[in-house]
C-alpha positions as CSV (number, residue, x, y, z in Angstrom):
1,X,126.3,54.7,-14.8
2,X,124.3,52.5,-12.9
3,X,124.8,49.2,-14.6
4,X,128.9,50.2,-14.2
5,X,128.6,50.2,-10.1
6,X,127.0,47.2,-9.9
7,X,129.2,45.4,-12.0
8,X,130.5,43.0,-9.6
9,X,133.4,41.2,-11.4
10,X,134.7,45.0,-12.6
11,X,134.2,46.1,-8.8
12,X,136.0,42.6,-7.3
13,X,138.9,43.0,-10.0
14,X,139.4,46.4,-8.9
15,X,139.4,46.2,-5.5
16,X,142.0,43.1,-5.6
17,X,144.0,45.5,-7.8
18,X,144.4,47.7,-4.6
19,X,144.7,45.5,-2.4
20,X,147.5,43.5,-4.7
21,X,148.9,47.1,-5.0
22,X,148.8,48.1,-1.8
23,X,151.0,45.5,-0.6
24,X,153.1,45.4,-3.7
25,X,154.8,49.3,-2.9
26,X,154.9,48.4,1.1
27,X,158.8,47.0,1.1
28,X,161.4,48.0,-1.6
29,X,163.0,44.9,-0.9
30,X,160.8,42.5,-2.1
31,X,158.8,44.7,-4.8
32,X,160.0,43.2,-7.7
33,X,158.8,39.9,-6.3
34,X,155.4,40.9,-5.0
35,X,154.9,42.9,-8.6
36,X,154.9,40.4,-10.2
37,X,153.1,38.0,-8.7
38,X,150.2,41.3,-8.3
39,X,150.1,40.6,-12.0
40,X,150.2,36.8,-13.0
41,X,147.3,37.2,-10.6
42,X,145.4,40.1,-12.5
43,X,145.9,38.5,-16.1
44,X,144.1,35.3,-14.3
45,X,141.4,37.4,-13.7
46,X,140.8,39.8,-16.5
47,X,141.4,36.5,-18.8
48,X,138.7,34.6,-17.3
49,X,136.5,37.7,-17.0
50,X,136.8,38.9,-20.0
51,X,138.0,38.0,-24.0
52,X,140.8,40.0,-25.3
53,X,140.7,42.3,-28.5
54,X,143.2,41.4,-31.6
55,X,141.9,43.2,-34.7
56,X,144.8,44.5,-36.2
57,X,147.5,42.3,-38.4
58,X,150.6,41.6,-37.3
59,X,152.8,44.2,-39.2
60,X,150.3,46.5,-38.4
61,X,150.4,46.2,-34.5
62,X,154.4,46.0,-34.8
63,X,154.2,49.6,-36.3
64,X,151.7,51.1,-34.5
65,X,152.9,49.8,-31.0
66,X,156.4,50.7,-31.8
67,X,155.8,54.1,-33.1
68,X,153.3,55.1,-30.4
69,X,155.3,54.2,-27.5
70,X,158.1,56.1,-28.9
71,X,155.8,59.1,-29.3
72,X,154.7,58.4,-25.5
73,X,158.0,58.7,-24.3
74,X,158.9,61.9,-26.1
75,X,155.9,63.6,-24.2
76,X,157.9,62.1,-21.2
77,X,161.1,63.4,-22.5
78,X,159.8,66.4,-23.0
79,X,157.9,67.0,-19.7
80,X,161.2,65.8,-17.8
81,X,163.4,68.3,-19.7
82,X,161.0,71.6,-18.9
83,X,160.7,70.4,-15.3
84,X,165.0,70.5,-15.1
85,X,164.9,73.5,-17.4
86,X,162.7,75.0,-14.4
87,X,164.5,73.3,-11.8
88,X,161.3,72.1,-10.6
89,X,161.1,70.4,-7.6
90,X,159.5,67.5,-9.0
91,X,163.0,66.6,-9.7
92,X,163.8,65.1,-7.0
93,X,160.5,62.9,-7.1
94,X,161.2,61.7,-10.2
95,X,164.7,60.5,-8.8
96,X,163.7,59.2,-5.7
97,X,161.1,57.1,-8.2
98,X,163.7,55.8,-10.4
99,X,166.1,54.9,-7.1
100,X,163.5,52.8,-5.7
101,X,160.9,50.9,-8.4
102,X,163.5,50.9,-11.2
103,X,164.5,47.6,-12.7
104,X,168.2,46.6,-11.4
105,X,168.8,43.1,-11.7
106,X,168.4,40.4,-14.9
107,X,165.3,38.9,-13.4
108,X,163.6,41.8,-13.1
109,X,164.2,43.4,-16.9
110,X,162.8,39.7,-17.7
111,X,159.3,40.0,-15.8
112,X,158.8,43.1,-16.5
113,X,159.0,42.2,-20.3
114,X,157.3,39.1,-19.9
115,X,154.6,39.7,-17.3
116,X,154.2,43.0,-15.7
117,X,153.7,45.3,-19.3
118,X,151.8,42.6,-20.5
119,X,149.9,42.1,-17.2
120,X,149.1,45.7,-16.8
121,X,147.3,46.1,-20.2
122,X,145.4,42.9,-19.6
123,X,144.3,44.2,-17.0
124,X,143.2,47.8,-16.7
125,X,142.6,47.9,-20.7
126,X,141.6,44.7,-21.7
127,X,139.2,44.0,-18.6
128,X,138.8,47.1,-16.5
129,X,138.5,49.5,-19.6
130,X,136.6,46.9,-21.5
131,X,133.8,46.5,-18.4
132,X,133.6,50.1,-18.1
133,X,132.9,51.4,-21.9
134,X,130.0,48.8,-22.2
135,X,127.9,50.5,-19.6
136,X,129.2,54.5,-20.4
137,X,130.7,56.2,-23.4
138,X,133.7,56.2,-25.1
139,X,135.9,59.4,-23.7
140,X,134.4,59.7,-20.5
141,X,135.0,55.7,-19.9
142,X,138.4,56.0,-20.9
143,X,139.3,59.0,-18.6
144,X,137.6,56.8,-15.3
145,X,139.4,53.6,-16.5
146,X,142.7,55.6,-16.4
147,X,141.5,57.2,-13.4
148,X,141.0,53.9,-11.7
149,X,144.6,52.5,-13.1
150,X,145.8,55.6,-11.5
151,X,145.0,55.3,-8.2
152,X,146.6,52.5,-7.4
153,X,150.1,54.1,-7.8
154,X,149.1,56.4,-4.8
155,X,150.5,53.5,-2.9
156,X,154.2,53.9,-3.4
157,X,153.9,57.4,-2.1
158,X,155.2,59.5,-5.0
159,X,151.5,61.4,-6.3
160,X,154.1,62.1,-9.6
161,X,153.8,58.4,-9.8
162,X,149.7,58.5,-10.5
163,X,149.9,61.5,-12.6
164,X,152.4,59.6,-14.8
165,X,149.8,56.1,-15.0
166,X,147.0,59.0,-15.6
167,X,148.5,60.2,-18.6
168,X,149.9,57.0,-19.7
169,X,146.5,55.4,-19.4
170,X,144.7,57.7,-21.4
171,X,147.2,57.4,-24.3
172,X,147.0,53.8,-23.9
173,X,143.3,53.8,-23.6
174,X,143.0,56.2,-26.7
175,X,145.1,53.6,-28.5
176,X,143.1,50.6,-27.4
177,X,139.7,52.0,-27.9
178,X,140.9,52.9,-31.4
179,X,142.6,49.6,-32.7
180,X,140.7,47.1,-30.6
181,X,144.4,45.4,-30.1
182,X,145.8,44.0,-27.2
183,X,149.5,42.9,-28.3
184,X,149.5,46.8,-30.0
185,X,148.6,48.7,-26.5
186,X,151.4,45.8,-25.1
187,X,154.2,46.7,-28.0
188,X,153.6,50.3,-27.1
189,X,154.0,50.0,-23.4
190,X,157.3,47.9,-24.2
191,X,159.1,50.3,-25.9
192,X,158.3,53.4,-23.7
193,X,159.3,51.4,-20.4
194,X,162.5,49.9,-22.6
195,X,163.1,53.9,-23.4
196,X,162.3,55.0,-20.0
197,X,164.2,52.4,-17.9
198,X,167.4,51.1,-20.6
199,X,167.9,53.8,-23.7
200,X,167.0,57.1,-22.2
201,X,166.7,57.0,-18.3
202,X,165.9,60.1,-17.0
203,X,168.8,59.1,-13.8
């Protein structure tokens, strides 16, 4: 635990994270723009910080990445149903959530294909997971490296926001950690954001 807080290229990625973050959820207006700038910015980083993972073939990471995002999202699915079954009041988070951060325009599906899911697995699995499991052990470094993706979603206000990332990020975490594969964890975030924001919205 030690060697992990004086990590200085782990600490300076994460604190430009949050700072990058904190101004990315400041202005709905311009928060597709500032996203995803945030992330070219991050991938720059992690990339010349730290090498990626690819260990599984092709076909393999395909599979895998498809079938796990879909899984992913049916946990989603399924948490969003019993909260409505309930009449929760996390409802009306959840739809305030998709009303503001949600993809609306062309440009937008495009980056968030092309650089923000990429970007965000880069980043907080490929560098700031990566960093943290050489200096502490597997499960317990995955649940801080989620920890730490999560809190910078406290930003945009919504704390159902971080509770999502936190449960995303140890899914994704899981799967990294097992398949040592970057475009896998990046296929599997595709597909549950494609599910969550184009085949199944939840609004």
């Amino acid at each position: 635990m030690k060697k992990l807080t004086t990590d200085i290229r782990l600490i300076i990625g994460f604190v430009l994270a949050h700072i990058l973050m904190y101004f990315t959820f400041q202005d709905k207006a311009v928060f597709w723009y500032i996203f995803t700038a945030s992330l070219l910015f991050l991938i720059s980083y992690a990339i010349l910080n730290e090498e990626l993972e690819d260990q599984v073939p092709f076909s393999s990471f395909i599979m895998y990445g498809a079938v796990s995002g879909f899984a992913l999202f049916g946990v989603f699915w399924l948490g969003n149903s019993l909260i409505e079954l309930l009449n929760l009041p996390f409802s009306k988070e959840i739809s305030k959530l998709y009303s503001r951060l949600s993809p609306s325009l062309l440009w937008h599906y495009i980056v968030l294909i092309l650089v923000i899911i990429p970007g965000e697995e880069i980043f907080w699995r490929g560098f700031v997971q990566k960093r943290v499991l050489k200096h502490i052990n597997i499960p317990i470094g995955i649940i801080l490296s989620s920890i730490l993706y999560a809190s910078v979603h406290f930003y945009a206000t919504h704390w159902i926001l971080a509770f999502a990332a936190l449960i995303a990020g140890i899914y994704w975490g899981i799967l990294y950690a097992w398949k040592k594969s970057m475009p896998l964890v990046i296929v599997s975030h595709l597909i549950f954001d494609l599910f969550l924001f184009v085949i199944l919205p939840f609004y």
